[in-house]
Structure formats: structure tokens, C-alpha cells
C-alpha positions, 0 to 999 in steps of 0.5 A: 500500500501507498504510504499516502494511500494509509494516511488518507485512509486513516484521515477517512476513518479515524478523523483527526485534527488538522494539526495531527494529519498535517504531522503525519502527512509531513513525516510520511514527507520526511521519510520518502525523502530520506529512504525514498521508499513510498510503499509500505511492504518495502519498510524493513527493521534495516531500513528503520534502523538506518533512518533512524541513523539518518534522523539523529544526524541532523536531528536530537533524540526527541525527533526521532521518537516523535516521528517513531511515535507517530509512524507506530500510530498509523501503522497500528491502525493499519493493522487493526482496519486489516490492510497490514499484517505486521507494524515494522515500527514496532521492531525499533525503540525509542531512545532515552532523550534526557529531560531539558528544562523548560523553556520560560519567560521572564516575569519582567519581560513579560511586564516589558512586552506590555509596556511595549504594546502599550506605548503611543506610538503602538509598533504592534497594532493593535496594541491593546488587542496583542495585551489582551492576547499575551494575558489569556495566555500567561494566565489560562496556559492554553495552547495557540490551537486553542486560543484561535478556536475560541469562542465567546460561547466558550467564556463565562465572564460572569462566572470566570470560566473558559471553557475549551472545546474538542475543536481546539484540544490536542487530546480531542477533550473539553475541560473548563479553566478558571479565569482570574479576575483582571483577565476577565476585566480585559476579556470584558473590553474585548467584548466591548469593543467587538460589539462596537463593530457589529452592532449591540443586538448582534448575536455573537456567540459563535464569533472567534473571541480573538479576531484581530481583523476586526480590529487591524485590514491588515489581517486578511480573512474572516477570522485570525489563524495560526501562523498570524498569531505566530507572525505576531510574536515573532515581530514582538520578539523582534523588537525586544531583541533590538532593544535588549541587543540579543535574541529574545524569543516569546511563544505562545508555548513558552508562556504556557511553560512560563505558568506551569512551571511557576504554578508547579512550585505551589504543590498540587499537580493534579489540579495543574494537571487538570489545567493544562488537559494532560492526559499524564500526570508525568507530563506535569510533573516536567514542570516541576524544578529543583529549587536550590534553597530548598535542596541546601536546606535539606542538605543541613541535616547532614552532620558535620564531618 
């Protein structure tokens, strides 16, 4: 079979996101090129294992469990719908990665981004918008999918709760995440403002909560995306970078780091867990970091020697 054939097969029946066919599609890219096999009866153990090679040539470990984990996946639902007898990508391991620490924001250059944001002269318009954008971030930890499928049906002002739908989770799961009290105050003016432009009577509960071109012509289409979100923090880590004189980066997955790691010193995992919509408990304990203090403070009950 075709590995493109497999993919739009499992496209066809198990329906995954568009995030997670894009994945598989750009994999199945990287393998054809690398091996340049493109039928699945010709993917041995040998062929595996020399892609792998040629993976961690270029790439760390942790890529080449990714595309190991997602090339089990599609063929393990191969194998379950009948079209495969065996799955070759069981015949390989994964490798022992090591675990880096996450990477975070600065508190104070957070604090920098907004007074950026908010000088007069607005170099990121529309500058109050991109506040409130970098807020719902640092505060919710929600990823960039989520963020850009948001809804005003999803936001309980009144109450505080964002509640995130399947349509933008990674785990096809819906929780809800309590909202603190001043993003709410921001969340309030965006609704303001947005209903400013369509009109007080308008209905406009199934509208993207976050819509910068209601706001900016410059963003093209009915609703804002991905890449433009990504386009914006990559014109804001820009600017703090010739201002600060070395490279600076800001994500969107960055501030989420930034609020696990810092709510992971407060103790209850399971609540972050919850938070965050992991599906393990050992992905939220990652963001849990040694503090040095309190390590010398155990230290102090060694005796002397």
C-alpha cells in the first residue's frame, strides 16, 4: 500500500485534527525523502534502523521518537482496519532523550512586552488587542490551537470560566479553566469593543473571541489563524531583541511553560494537571524544578564531618 494511500485512509476513518494529519502527512514527507521508499511492504527493521541513523544526524533524540511515535500510530491502525499484517515500527525503540528544562519567560519581560504594546506610538497594532492576547495566555496556559478556536460561547465572564472545546484540544477533550479576575476585566473590553463593530443586538456567540481583523485590514480573512498569531510574536520578539541587543524569543508555548512551571512550585499537580488537559500526570510533573534553597536546606541535616 501507498504510504499516502494509509494516511488518507486513516484521515477517512479515524478523523483527526488538522494539526495531527498535517504531522503525519509531513513525516510520511520526511521519510520518502530520506529512504525514498513510498510503499509500505518495502519498510524493513534495516531500513528503520538506518533512518533512524539518518534522523539523529541532523536531528536530537526527541525527533526521532516523535516521528517513531507517530509512524507506530498509523501503522497500528493499519493493522487493526486489516490492510497490514505486521507494524515494522514496532521492531525499533525509542531512545532515552534526557529531560531539558523548560523553556520560560521572564516575569519582567513579560511586564516589558506590555509596556511595549502599550506605548503611543503602538509598533504592534493593535496594541491593546496583542495585551489582551499575551494575558489569556500567561494566565489560562492554553495552547495557540486553542486560543484561535475560541469562542465567546466558550467564556463565562460572569462566572470566570473558559471553557475549551474538542475543536481546539490536542487530546480531542473539553475541560473548563478558571479565569482570574483582571483577565476577565480585559476579556470584558474585548467584548466591548467587538460589539462596537457589529452592532449591540448582534448575536455573537459563535464569533472567534480573538479576531484581530476586526480590529487591524491588515489581517486578511474572516477570522485570525495560526501562523498570524505566530507572525505576531515573532515581530514582538523582534523588537525586544533590538532593544535588549540579543535574541529574545516569546511563544505562545513558552508562556504556557512560563505558568506551569511557576504554578508547579505551589504543590498540587493534579489540579495543574487538570489545567493544562494532560492526559499524564508525568507530563506535569516536567514542570516541576529543583529549587536550590530548598535542596541546601535539606542538605543541613547532614552532620558535620
Amino acid at each position: 500500500m501507498e504510504l499516502a494511500a494509509l494516511v488518507d485512509l486513516y484521515a477517512l476513518e479515524r478523523l483527526p485534527s488538522s494539526k495531527s494529519l498535517q504531522n503525519k502527512h509531513s513525516i510520511i514527507r520526511i521519510f520518502q525523502r530520506d529512504t525514498g521508499i513510498s510503499h509500505t511492504d518495502r519498510i524493513t527493521k534495516a531500513v528503520l534502523l538506518s533512518w533512524r541513523d539518518q534522523i539523529l544526524e541532523r536531528a536530537s533524540r526527541t525527533t526521532w521518537n516523535t516521528y517513531l511515535r507517530e509512524m507506530r500510530a498509523l501503522f497500528n491502525f493499519a493493522v487493526a482496519a486489516g490492510t497490514l499484517h505486521s507494524n515494522p515500527f514496532l521492531e525499533v525503540q525509542s531512545l532515552r532523550a534526557g529531560r531539558k528544562q523548560k523553556k520560560t519567560v521572564k516575569w519582567d519581560l513579560l511586564q516589558q512586552s506590555l509596556e511595549l504594546l502599550e506605548r503611543p506610538d503602538e509598533p504592534l497594532k493593535p496594541g491593546w488587542f496583542w495585551v489582551i492576547v499575551l494575558k489569556t495566555f500567561c494566565y489560562t496556559g492554553i495552547r495557540r490551537r486553542q486560543l484561535v478556536e475560541m469562542r465567546w460561547s466558550h467564556l463565562d465572564l460572569r462566572g470566570a470560566i473558559l471553557h475549551l472545546k474538542v475543536e481546539g484540544s490536542k487530546t480531542r477533550r473539553e475541560w473548563d479553566v478558571p479565569l482570574v479576575p483582571h483577565l476577565v476585566t480585559s476579556l470584558e473590553e474585548l467584548h466591548k469593543r467587538t460589539l462596537r463593530i457589529y452592532g449591540p443586538h448582534r448575536d455573537i456567540s459563535n464569533l472567534q473571541v480573538f479576531n484581530a481583523s476586526l480590529f487591524n485590514p491588515r489581517y486578511h480573512g474572516p477570522e485570525i489563524n495560526e501562523d498570524q498569531v505566530t507572525g505576531f510574536f515573532r515581530r514582538l520578539s523582534d523588537l525586544l531583541s533590538r532593544e535588549h541587543g540579543e535574541k529574545i524569543l516569546i511563544t505562545p508555548h513558552r508562556l504556557r511553560h512560563t505558568m506551569a512551571t511557576r504554578l508547579a512550585s505551589a504543590g498540587d499537580i493534579k489540579s495543574l494537571q487538570t489545567m493544562l488537559g494532560h492526559t499524564d500526570v508525568r507530563m506535569t510533573m516536567e514542570y516541576i524544578e529543583p529549587d536550590l534553597k530548598m535542596m541546601r536546606s535539606m542538605l543541613n541535616v547532614l552532620p558535620q564531618l
